[in-house]
N, C-alpha and C positions, 0 to 999 in steps of 0.2 A: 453229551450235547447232541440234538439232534441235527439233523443233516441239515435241513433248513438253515439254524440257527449256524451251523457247520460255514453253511454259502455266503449267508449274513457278514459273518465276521470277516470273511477271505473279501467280501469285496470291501469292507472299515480297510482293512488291510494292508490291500491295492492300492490307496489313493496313490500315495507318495509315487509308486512305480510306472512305469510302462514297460511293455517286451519291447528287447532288445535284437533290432531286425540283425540278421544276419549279411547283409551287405550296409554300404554306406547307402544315406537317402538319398537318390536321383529327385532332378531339380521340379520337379510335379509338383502339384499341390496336394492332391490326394495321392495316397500309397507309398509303401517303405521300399517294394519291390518293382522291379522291372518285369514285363510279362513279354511273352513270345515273340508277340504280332505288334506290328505295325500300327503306330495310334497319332494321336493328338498332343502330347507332353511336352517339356518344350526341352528334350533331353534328343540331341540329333543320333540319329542311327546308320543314314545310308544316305545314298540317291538312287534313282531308278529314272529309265526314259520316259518321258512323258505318252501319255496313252492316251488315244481321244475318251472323253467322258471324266478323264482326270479332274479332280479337283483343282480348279487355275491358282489357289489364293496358296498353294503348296509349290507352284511354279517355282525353280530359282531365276529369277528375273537377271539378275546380277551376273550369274551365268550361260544366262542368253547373251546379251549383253555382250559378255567378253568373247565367247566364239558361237553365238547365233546357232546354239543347242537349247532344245526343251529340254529339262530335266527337274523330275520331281524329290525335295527334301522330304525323305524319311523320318520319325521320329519316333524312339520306342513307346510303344503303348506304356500305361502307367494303371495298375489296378491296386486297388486296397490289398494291402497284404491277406491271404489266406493262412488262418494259426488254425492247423488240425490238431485236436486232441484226442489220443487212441489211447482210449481206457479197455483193460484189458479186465474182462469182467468175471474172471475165474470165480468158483468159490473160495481161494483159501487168499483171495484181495479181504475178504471180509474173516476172517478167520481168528481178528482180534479187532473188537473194537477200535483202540486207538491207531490202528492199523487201515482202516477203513475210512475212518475220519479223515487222514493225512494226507490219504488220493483224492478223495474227495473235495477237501480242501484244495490243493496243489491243483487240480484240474480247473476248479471256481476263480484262484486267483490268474492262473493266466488266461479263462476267458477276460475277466475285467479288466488285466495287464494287455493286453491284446486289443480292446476294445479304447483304452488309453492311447494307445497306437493307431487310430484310424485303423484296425484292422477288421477284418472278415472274420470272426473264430468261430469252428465246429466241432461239434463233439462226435465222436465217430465211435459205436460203442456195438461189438457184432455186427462189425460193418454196414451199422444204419448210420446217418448222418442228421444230426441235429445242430440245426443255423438260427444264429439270428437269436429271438427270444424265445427258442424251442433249447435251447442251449440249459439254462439252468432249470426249465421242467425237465428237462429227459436226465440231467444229471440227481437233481431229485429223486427222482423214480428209478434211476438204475439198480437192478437186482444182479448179484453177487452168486451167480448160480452156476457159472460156464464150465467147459470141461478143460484141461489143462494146457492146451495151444489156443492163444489169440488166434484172432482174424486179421489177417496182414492187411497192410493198405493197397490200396489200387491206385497207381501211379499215378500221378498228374492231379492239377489239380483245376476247375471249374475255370471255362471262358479262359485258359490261355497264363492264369494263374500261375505261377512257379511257389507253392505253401513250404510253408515250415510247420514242422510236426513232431508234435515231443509224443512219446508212448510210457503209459504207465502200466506198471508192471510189478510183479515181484521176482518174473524171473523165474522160477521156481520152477522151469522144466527144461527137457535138454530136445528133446522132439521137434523137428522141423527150426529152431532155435536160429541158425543161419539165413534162411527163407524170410525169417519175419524180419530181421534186420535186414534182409537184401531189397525186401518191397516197400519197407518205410522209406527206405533213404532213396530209392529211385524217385527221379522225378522231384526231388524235393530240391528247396534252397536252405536248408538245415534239419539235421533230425538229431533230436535229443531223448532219448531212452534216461526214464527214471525209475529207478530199481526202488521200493517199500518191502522193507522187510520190519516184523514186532520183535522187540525185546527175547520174548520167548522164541523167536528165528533164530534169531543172532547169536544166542547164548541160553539153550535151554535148561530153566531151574529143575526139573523131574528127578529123582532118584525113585526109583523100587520097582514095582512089578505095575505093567499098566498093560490094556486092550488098546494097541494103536490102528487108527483106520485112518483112512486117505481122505480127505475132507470133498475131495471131489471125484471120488467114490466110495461113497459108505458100506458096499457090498466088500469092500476089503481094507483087510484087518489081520492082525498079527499080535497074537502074544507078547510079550518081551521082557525081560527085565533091564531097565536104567539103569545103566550106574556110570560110572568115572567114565571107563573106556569105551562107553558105545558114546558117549556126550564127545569125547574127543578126537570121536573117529566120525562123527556128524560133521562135526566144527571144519576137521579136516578137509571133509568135501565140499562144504561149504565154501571154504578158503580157494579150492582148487576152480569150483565151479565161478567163483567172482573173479579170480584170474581169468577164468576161457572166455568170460563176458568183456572183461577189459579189453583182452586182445581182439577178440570177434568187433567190439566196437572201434577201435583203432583200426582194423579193417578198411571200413565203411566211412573211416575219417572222423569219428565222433569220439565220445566219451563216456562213459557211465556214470553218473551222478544217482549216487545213493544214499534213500532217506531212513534214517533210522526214527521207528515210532511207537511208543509206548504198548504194549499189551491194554491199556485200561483204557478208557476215554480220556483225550487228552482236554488240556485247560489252555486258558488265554496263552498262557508265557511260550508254551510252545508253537501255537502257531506262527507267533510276535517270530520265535527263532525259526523256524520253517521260513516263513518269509523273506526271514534276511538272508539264510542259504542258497535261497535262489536268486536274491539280490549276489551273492559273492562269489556266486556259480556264473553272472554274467549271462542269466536268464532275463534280466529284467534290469531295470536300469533306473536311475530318477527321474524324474519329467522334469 
């Protein structure tokens, strides 16, 4: 399937859902989140003394009144939620087909899941930012070429914003590894780390003699022979490395949520199941 036809589906997909914000809704019209500063919402936040040039219609009258003080009513600003999405663009994201598809996908449905939400969603991809209807071109066009540590986020988000921010990922390096979940999650009002790994990840079918290279470095490469005990001592690490990612996210107060995805190009029924994963993952929710 191509990518296109990929985004197509993920937004048929979406209808039923919306992202599930990570606070309750404050009483605004627009926005799931609360932001920094001081606004217009009708959600009370403070009082402050009155200052000449103040806005009078913010007076508490009521409180003059009782002891013949100015004092101005507070009320938290209210902004459309911002949903970052940190695709992480290594080469070995693209490394199987239906592996490639699944981020791709996953990234398409929660902009429209997001955008079901009154929200703000960006795609942030080598730390470029793509908003708005630059969102599904640049996810489109994303090339699968990067070298093996993402580009971490940079705290805070746009006008006062507090975002939520999932990262997609494979995972698949141990370098700086701490760092990138220490700046996703700063600054944020939820960060969800999604782990894609292929069939062929997860459980490599290879026996015999092969030339293995690094997919995100082709300059290196190793002889090898496959067999039982190098598959079992992979797996091993494997196993170990998805424990240190459980605990590193439990850290930072999150979770790991990971997608298992075909080597081939995947077909309708899996997306259908992808969907609902992140429906049962309490990523998204029904409208």
């Amino acid at each position: 399937m191509d990518r296109d036809a990929v985004i197509g589906l993920a937004r048929d997909l979406a209808r039923p859902y919306r992202l599930t914000p990570p606070r309750e809704r404050s009483g605004g019209r627009i926005g799931a989140f609360a932001g920094r500063r001081d606004g217009h919402s009708v959600d009370f936040h403070d009082f402050r003394q009155y200052q000449p040039g103040d806005d009078l219609r913010r007076v508490d009258w009521r409180g003059y009144a009782r002891n013949g003080q100015l004092h101005l009513k507070l009320f938290r600003e209210e902004v459309a939620p911002v949903v970052e999405v940190h695709l992480d663009a290594s080469a070995s994201m693209a490394a199987y087909p239906g592996k490639e598809e699944a981020v791709v996908f996953t990234a398409a449905f929660l902009f429209e899941t997001a955008v079901a939400a009154e929200g703000r969603p960006v795609l942030v991809v080598n730390a470029r930012r793509h908003a708005g209807n630059d969102f599904r071109s640049a996810l489109a066009a994303v090339r699968f070429t990067g070298g093996a540590v993402p580009a971490a986020a940079t705290p805070g988000g746009p006008g006062g914003a507090v975002p939520v921010r999932f990262f997609l990922s494979d995972f698949l390096f141990t370098d700086g590894l701490a760092d990138v979940f220490a700046r996703h999650q700063a600054g944020s009002g939820g960060f969800h780390p999604l782990m894609f790994l292929s069939a062929s990840e997860t459980n490599p079918p290879w026996r015999g003699q092969f030339h293995l290279h690094d997919i995100e470095n082709p300059d290196v490469g190793v002889d090898m022979v496959v067999g039982a005990d190098a598959v079992r001592a992979y797996k091993e690490r494997l196993h170990r490395h998805s424990e240190g990612l459980a605990a590193l996210a439990a850290r930072f107060g999150t979770s790991i949520v990971r997608i298992d995805a075909p080597d081939a190009p995947a077909d309708n029924a899996f997306f259908r199941t992808l969907a609902d994963r992140l429906f049962r993952e309490r990523l998204v929710s029904s409208r």
